[in-house]
C-alpha positions in Angstrom: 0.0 0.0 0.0 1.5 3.1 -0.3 1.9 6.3 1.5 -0.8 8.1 0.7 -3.7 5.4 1.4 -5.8 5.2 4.7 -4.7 3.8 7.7 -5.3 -0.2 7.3 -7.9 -0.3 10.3 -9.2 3.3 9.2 -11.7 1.2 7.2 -14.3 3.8 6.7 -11.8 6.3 5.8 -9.9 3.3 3.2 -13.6 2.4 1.9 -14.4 6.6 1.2 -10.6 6.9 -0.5 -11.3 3.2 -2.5 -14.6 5.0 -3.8 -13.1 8.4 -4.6 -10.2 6.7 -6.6 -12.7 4.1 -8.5 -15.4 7.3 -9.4 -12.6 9.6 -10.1 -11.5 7.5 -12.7 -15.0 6.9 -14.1 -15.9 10.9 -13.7 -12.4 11.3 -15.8 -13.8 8.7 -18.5 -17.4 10.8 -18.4 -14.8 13.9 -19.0 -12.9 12.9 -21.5 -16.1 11.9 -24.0 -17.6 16.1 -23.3 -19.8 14.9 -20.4 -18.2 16.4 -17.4 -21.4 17.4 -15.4 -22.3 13.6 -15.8 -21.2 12.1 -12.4 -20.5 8.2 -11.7 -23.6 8.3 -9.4 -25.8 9.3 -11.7 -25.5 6.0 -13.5 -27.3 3.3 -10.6 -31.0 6.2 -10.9 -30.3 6.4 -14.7 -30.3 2.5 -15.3 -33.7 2.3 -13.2 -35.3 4.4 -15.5 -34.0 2.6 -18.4 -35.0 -0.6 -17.2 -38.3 0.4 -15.3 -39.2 3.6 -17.0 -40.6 6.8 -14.9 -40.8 6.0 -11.0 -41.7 8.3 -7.9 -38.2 9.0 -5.9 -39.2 6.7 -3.1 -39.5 3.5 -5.4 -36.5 4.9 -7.6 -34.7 4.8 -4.4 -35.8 1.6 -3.1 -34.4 -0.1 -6.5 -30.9 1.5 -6.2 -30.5 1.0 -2.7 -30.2 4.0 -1.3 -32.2 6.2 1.3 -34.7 8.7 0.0 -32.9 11.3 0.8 -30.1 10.1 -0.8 -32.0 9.5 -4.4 -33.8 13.2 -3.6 -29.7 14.9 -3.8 -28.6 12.8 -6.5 -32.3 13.6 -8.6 -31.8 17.0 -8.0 -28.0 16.8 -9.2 -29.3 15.0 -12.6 -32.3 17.7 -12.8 -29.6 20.4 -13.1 -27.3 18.3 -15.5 -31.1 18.1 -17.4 -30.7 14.5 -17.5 -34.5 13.9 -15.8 -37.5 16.0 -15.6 -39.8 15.7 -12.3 -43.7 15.8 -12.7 -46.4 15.9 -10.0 -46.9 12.2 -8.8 -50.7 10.8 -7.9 -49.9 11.7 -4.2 -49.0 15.5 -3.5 -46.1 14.7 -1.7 -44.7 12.6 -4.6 -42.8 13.8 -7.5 -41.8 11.3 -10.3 -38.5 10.8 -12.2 -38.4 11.1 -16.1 -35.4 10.9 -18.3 -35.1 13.6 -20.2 -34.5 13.8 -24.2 -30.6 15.0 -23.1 -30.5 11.2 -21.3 -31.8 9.6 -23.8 -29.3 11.1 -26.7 -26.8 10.4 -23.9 -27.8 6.9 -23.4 -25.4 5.2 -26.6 -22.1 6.8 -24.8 -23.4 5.7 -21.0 -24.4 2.5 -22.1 -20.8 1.9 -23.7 -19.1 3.1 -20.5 -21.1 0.8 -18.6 -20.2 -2.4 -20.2 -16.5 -1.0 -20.4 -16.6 -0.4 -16.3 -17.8 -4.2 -15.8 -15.1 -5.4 -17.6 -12.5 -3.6 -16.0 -14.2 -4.4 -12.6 -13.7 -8.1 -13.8 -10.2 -7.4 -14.7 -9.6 -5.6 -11.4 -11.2 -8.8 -9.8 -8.6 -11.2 -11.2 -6.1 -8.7 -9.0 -8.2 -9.2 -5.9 -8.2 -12.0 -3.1 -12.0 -12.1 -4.1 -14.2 -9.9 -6.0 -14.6 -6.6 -4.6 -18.8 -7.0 -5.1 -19.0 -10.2 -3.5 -16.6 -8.5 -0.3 -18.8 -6.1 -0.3 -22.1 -8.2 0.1 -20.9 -9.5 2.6 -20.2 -7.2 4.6 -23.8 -6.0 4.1 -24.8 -9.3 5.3 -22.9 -9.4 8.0 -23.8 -6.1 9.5 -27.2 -7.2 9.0 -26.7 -10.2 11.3 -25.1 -8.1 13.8 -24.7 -4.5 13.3 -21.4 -3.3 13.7 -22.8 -0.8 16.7 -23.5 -4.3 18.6 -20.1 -5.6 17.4 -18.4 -2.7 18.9 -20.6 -2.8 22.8 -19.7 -6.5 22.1 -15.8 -5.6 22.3 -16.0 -4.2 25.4 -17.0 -0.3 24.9 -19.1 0.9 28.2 -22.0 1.5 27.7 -23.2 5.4 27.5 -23.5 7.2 30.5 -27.6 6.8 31.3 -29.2 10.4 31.8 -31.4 11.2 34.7 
């Protein structure tokens, strides 16, 4: 490892620089074909629509996996880029994701980057004790067993002082 990388038990801080380093490099591919204001996490919200067509942010995030507040920032983000339009949704409170036409003409180039990033991730793989996914879901499993907040009053932390 070099210098420069996290601490090895730093693991949230090694898992944030892993990310930056694997999206910087995609965002620099985006750059490089004239779409610099398309950002790597546009990509998960943008394949949803594809596949599913228009969805209300709650179910749009529910089938990327992120919180609704999360899908809400990174909607907003691809509303500026114009890559989706937002129309009232059949409850007040709901507003539901469109791609726009600038998505659509984008689609060819997003699509091409997307099979080329899966193939690299494969070739990165081949460098890996395992594949970085399947690390990954496990982990998630495993803090689904037993959340990491149990794991760590488990190794001995005392417990918080208790408030009159």
């Amino acid at each position: 490892m070099n210098d420069d990388a996290p601490h090895r038990e730093a693991v949230g801080t090694l898992l944030r620089h892993v990310l930056e380093m694997l999206d910087g490099d995609v965002a620099a591919v985006y750059a490089e074909r004239g779409l610099g204001d398309y950002r790597p996490r546009f990509s998960p919200p943008l394949r949803a629509l594809v596949t599913d067509g228009p969805l209300p942010i709650r179910d749009l995030a529910r089938r990327v996996g992120v919180t609704h507040s999360a899908a809400s920032q990174t909607v907003a983000q691809m509303a500026r880029a114009g890559l989706v339009e937002l129309t009232p949704g059949p409850d007040a409170r709901q507003r539901v994701v469109h791609l726009s036409a600038r998505a659509r003409d984008l689609l060819p180039v997003v699509e091409a980057e997307w099979a080329a990033t899966t193939a690299a991730m494969r070739e990165l793989d081949t460098e890996l004790p395992a594949p970085l996914a399947d690390v990954l879901h496990a982990v998630l499993a495993a803090v689904a067993r037993r959340p990491l907040r149990r794991r760590i009053a488990d190794a001995g932390l005392p417990p918080p002082p208790s408030t009159p």
